[in-house]
C-alpha positions, 0 to 999 in steps of 0.5 A: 612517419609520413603526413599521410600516417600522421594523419590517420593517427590524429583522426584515429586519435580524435576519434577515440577522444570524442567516443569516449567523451560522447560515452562519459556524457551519455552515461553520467545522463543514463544514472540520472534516469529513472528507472521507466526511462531507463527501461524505455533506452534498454527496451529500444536496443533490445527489443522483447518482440512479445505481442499480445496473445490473439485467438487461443491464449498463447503466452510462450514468448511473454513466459520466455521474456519474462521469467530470467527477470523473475528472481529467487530471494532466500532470506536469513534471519538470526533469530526471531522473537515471538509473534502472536498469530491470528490465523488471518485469510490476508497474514502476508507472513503466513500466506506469502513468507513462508514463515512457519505456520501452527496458531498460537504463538510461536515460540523463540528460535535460537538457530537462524531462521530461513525464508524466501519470497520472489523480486522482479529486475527492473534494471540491468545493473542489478536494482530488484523490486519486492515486497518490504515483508520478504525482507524485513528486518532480514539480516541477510539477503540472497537473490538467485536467478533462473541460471543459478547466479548468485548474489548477495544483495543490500537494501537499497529501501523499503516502504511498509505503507505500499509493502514495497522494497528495492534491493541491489545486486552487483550484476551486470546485464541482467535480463530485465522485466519491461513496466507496463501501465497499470493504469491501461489493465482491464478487467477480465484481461488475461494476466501471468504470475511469476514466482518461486511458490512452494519452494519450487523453481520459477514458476508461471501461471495465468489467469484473469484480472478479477478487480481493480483498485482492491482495499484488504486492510493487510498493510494497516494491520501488518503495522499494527502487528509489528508495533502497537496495536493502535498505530504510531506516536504522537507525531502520528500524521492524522490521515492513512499512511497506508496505500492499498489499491490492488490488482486482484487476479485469479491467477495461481498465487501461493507462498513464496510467490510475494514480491514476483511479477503480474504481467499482462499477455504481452509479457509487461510487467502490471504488479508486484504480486503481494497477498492473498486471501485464503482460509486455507494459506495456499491458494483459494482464487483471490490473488492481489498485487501491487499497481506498477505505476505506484512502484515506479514512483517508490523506488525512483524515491529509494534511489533519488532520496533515501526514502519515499516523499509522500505528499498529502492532502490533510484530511481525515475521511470516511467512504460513504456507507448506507448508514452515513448516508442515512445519518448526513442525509446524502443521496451520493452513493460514491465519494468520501466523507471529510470527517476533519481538515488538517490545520494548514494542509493542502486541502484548508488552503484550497477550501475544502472543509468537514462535512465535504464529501470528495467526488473526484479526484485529476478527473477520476471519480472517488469511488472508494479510498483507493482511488484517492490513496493510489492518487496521492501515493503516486505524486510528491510534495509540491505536486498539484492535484485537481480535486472536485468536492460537493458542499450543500449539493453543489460541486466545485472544482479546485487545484491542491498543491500537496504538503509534505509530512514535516509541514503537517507534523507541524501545522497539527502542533496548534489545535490539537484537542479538536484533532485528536478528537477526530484521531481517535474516531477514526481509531475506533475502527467503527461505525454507529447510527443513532439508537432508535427511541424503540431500542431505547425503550426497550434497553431502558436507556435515554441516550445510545448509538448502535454499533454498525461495523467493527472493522480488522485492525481498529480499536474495537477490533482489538478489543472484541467489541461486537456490532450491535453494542449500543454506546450510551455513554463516552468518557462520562458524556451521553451520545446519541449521534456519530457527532457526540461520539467524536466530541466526547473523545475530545475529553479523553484523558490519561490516553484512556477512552472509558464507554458504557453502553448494552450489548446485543443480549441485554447485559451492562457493559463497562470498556476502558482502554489506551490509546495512543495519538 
């Protein structure tokens, strides 16, 4: 072989050694990504060239963009045991599930038992986000795409306090649906819906963007129907687990649609399609999805940790109602109300004590839970959080590094009768103000506080207790004031709360049920 030969070879050589290197390095750089900035690497070399719809409403390219990221799921269950149905307007089972429908309860089925719901492609190498309900307790899970692909897919993890979950399929370049900023939707933006409803194939509707920042009780109560009525064990962490701050659309939504794509007229992926509020179970004008921003950060955790680390603030609150503000003597029509500090959590630490109320949170105003919740649900222990709070009139700024659930666990161990107190209050599902002296009077009691609101899925709820009852007794102490109320749940014994009181048509009521906390 001549040198000039030689060297060819050698730089041939070389060069296939350096490509192959460069390629290890960029790869092993690409599986420590995240999924947004894996998408941005994915998105960069190849480009959508879907724009934003002007003059007449146009979404042809967003349709044809998004739609073979938008997959069929077909579930399989090998049996079912029985579940009482309540005919609930937000039952994600009923509405979504495709789960069989009647009242009453269902009864035991001994053949399998198939369902189906729609995920969204988030990465090219086969990573699929859904709704946790499409897939819980699933024994196995099918995933189909528009070309008719197949795949048998595992479950990488899924969170029931967001109704998120992330599977994996073994595909290679699938076509995958481009994250938005949910943060950047307006209301009254136009906005498609992909899924499979109805059995049918994938399917693309539009609409507009109705509301933001939505609270519907659906995740809270769907834990309570899976487990016990009144939440978790005695680890329970005293603050809302659940994270609801939905997109409401009015874009067509029916079942089968639950976990399939919100996308804005640009074809970016803005929600993950969860529940509907219906009278009917099919769709009625009231569509809710998930914020992409807080799906990024769950699955990035399914994948980086196993699970989702979630950090809290520790407290308890309320929102601000017109009988509260009545009751504490408030002019703030927004913010929430700290009923309870959690013994050495973020909030105790940054000085943040009951009967503040939280105005802002990282600049936002709080202008109900949903705020706070999707704040908080989107950052991670060890995370720092800019907080504005109000004490006697004035407010004051200060920075809260979140803790996570272990150290709360562990900081509520000490002082417990004061928090299980306060537990319990905010199990009650419930608002009271103080009976009036003329209702007293006309009750012939000396003590009471009116029952104001009886919210879904609280103990009072369960129970049947209407509003217009007047308490005026809790565990043998009389109560007069919201703050008697909490205070007399600290005697609780047995897990047994015991009340006495009126109810609305004059008649003497005695109630005694579990709790547990």
């Amino acid at each position: 072989m001549n040198k000039v030969g030689l060297t060819l070879l050698t730089a041939v050589f070389g060069g296939a050694v350096a490509l192959g290197g460069y390629k290890l390095i960029e790869n092993k750089k690409f599986d420590g990504m995240s999924f947004e900035d894996k998408q941005k690497v994915y998105f960069a070399n190849n480009p959508t060239g879907v724009m934003s719809s002007t003059g007449n409403p146009d979404f042809t390219q967003a349709a044809a963009a998004v739609s073979p990221g938008v997959v069929h799921i077909k579930t399989t269950y090998s049996r079912k045991g029985s579940q009482q149905s309540q005919g609930s307007p937000f039952d994600m089972f009923e509405e979504f599930f495709g789960m069989p429908q009647g009242g009453g309860r269902r009864q035991m089925q001994s053949q399998p038992v198939q369902a189906s719901g729609s995920g969204v492609i988030i990465s090219d190498d086969g990573y699929i986000v859904t709704n946790n309900h499409v897939v819980e307790d699933a024994d196995k899970i099918e995933v189909v795409l528009t070309d008719k692909r197949t795949f048998e897919a595992k479950l990488i993890g899924r969170d029931p306090n967001t109704d998120l979950a992330l599977l994996k399929v073994s595909g290679k370049g699938l076509p995958v649906v481009k994250m938005g900023n949910s943060d950047n939707v307006n209301v009254g933006e136009w906005v498609l819906a992909f899924g499979y409803p109805l059995g049918l194939q994938s399917t693309v509707t539009a609409g507009i963007i109705s509301a933001k920042g939505r609270q519907i009780g659906i995740l809270n109560e769907g834990q309570q129907q899976r487990g016990n009525p009144f939440g978790g064990g005695q680890d329970q962490i005293p603050v809302s687990s659940a994270i609801e701050s939905f997109i409401q659309t009015d874009a067509v939504i029916n079942k089968g649609n639950s976990g399939g794509a919100l996308t804005n007229a640009s074809g970016e992926l803005i929600g993950i399609n969860s529940a509907i509020a219906s009278p009917t179970g099919t769709y009625a004008g009231y569509g809710f999805a998930i914020p992409v921003n807080l799906v990024k950060k769950i699955v990035d955790d399914f994948v980086e940790y196993g699970n989702v680390k979630r950090g809290y603030i520790g407290v308890t609150y309320t929102e601000i109602t017109p009988e509260l503000a009545k009751e504490k003597g408030f002019t703030d029509v927004d913010g929430l109300y700290v009923q309870d500090v959690v013994a050495g959590g973020a909030a105790e630490a940054a000085g943040v004590k009951k009967g503040d109320i939280l105005t802002k949170i990282n600049g936002k105003v709080i202008t109900g839970s949903p705020v706070l919740s999707e704040t908080i649900g989107r950052a991670r222990p060890g995370d720092k959080v800019n907080v504005t709070y109000k004490r006697d009139g004035k407010e004051k700024q200060v920075t809260m590094t979140l803790k996570g659930e272990e150290s709360l666990k562990s900081a509520n161990t000490g002082g417990k009768a004061s928090k299980s107190a306060t537990e319990i209050y905010n199990k009650l599902g419930a608002s009271f103000i103080p009976a009036s002296a003329q209702k007293k009077k006309e009750l012939g009691v000396n003590s009471g506080v009116v029952v104001t609101q009886v919210n879904r899925g609280g103990i009072f709820d369960y129970f049947g207790v209407e509003r217009g009852l007047v308490i005026t007794e809790v565990n043998g102490k009389a109560v007069n004031t919201v703050d008697d109320v909490e205070a007399a749940l600290g005697a609780t014994q047995r897990n047994i709360v015991r009340l006495k009181g009126v109810s609305p048509q004059g008649g003497a009521v005695q109630l005694s049920f579990p709790v547990e906390y």
